[in-house]
Short mmCIF file of the C-alpha atoms (twelve columns), coordinates in Angstrom:
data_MODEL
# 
_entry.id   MODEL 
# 
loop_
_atom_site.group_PDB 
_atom_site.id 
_atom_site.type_symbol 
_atom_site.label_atom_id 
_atom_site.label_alt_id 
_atom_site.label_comp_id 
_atom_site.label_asym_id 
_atom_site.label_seq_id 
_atom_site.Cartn_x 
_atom_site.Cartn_y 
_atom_site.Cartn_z 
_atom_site.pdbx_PDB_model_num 
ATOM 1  C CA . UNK A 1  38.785  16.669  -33.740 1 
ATOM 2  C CA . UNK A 2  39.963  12.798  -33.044 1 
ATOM 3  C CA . UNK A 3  39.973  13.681  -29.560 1 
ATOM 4  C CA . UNK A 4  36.380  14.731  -30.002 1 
ATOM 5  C CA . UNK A 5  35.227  11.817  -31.646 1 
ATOM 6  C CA . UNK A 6  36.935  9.429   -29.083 1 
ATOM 7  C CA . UNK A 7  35.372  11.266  -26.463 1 
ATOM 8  C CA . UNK A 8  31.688  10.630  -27.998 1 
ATOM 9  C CA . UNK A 9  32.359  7.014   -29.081 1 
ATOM 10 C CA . UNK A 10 33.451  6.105   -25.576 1 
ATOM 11 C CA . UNK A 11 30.501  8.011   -24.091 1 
ATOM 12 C CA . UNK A 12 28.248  5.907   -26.466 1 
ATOM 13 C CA . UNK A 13 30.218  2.825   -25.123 1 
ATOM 14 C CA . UNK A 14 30.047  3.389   -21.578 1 
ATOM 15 C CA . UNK A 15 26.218  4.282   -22.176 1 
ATOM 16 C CA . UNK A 16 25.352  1.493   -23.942 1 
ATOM 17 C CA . UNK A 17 26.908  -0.906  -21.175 1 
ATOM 18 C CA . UNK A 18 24.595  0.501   -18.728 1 
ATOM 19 C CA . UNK A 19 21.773  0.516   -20.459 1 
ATOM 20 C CA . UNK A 20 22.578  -3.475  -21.028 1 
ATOM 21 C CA . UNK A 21 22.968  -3.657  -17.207 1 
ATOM 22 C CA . UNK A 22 19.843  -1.826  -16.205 1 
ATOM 23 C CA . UNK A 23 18.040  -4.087  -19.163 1 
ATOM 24 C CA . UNK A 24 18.698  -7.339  -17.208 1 
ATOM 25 C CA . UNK A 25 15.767  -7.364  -14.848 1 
ATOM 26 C CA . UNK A 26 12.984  -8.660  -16.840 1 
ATOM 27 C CA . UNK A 27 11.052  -10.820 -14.686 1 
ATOM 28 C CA . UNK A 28 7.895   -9.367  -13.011 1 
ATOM 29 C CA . UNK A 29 7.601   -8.604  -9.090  1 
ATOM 30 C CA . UNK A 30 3.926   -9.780  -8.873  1 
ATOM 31 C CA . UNK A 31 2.122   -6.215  -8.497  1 
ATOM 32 C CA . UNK A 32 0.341   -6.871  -11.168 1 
ATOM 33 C CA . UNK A 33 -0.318  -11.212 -11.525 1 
ATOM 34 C CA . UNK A 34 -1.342  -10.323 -7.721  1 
ATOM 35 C CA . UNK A 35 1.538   -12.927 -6.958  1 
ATOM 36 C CA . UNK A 36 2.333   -10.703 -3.743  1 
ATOM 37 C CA . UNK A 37 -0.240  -10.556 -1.457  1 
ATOM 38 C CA . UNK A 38 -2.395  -7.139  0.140   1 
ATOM 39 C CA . UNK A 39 -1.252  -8.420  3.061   1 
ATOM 40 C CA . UNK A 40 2.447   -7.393  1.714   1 
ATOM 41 C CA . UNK A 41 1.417   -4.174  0.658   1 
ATOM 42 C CA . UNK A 42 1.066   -0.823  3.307   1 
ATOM 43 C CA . UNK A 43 0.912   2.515   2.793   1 
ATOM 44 C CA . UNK A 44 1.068   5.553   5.289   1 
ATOM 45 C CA . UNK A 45 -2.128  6.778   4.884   1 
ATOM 46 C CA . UNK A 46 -5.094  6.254   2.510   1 
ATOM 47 C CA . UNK A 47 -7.934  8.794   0.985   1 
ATOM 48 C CA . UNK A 48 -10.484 5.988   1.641   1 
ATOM 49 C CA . UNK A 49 -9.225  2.435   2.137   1 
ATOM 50 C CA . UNK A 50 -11.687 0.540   0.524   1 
ATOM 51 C CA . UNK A 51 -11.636 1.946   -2.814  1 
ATOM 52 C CA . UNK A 52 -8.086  3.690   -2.933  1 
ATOM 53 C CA . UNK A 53 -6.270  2.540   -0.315  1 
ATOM 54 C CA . UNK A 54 -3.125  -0.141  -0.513  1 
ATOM 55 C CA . UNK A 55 -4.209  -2.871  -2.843  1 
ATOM 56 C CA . UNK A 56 -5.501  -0.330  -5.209  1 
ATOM 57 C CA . UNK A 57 -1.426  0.099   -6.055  1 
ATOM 58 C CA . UNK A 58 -1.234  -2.866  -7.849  1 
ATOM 59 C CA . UNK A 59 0.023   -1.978  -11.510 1 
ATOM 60 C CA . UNK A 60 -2.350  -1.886  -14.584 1 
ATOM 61 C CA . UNK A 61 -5.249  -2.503  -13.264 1 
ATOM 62 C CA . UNK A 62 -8.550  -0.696  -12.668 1 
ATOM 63 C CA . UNK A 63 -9.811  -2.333  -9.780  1 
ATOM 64 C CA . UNK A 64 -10.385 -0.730  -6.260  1 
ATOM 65 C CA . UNK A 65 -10.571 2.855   -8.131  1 
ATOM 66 C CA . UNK A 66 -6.893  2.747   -10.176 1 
ATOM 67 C CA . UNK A 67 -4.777  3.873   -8.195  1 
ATOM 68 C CA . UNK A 68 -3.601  3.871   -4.688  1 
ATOM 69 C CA . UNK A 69 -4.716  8.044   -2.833  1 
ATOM 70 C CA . UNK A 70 -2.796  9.180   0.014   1 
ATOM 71 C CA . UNK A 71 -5.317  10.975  2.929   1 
ATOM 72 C CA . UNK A 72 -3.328  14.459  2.669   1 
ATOM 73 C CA . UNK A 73 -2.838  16.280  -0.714  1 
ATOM 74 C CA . UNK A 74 0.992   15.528  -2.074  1 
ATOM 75 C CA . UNK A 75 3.234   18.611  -1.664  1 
ATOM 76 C CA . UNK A 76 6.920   19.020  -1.952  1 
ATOM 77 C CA . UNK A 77 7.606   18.020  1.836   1 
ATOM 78 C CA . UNK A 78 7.834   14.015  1.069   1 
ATOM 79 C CA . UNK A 79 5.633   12.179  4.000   1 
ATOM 80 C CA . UNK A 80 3.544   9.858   2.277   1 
ATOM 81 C CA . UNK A 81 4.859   6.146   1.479   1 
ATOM 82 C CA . UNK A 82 3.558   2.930   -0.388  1 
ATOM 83 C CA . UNK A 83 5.828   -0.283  0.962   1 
ATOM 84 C CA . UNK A 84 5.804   -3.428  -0.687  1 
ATOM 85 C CA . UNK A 85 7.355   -6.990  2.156   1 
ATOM 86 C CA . UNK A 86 9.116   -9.124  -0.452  1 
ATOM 87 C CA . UNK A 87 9.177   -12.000 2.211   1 
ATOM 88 C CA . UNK A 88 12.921  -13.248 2.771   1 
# 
């Protein structure tokens, strides 16, 4: 039973730890302000570039339909991309 118990608080420990790593990266990339530019944004294909096409990945937002639409309907064969240039 101890050795039970020391197993699960060290587990806790351990998990806690990472989730104080992983909780470090608050600041925002600048999908959403619009901070990086369309230019920065591709994607391998688009349904219809104008209204779902690249800059319509940006996050929370509505504009240019919502979402970003890939040409060919997703399946489990992983082809289609969205790549964001951070610059240097």
């Amino acid at each position: 039973m101890k050795i039970f118990i020391f197993i699960l608080l060290y587990i806790q420990t351990i998990s806690s730890l990472e989730l104080k790593k992983s909780s470090t990266c608050q600041t925002a990339l600048g999908m959403q302000s619009g901070s990086i530019p369309d230019s920065a944004i591709s994607v391998s294909s688009s349904y219809d570039s104008n209204t779902v096409g690249s800059k319509a990945s940006r996050a929370r937002t509505e504009q240019y339909g919502g979402a970003w639409c890939p040409l060919n309907q997703i399946n489990s064969i992983p082809n289609e991309w969205l790549e964001i240039d951070f610059g240097n």
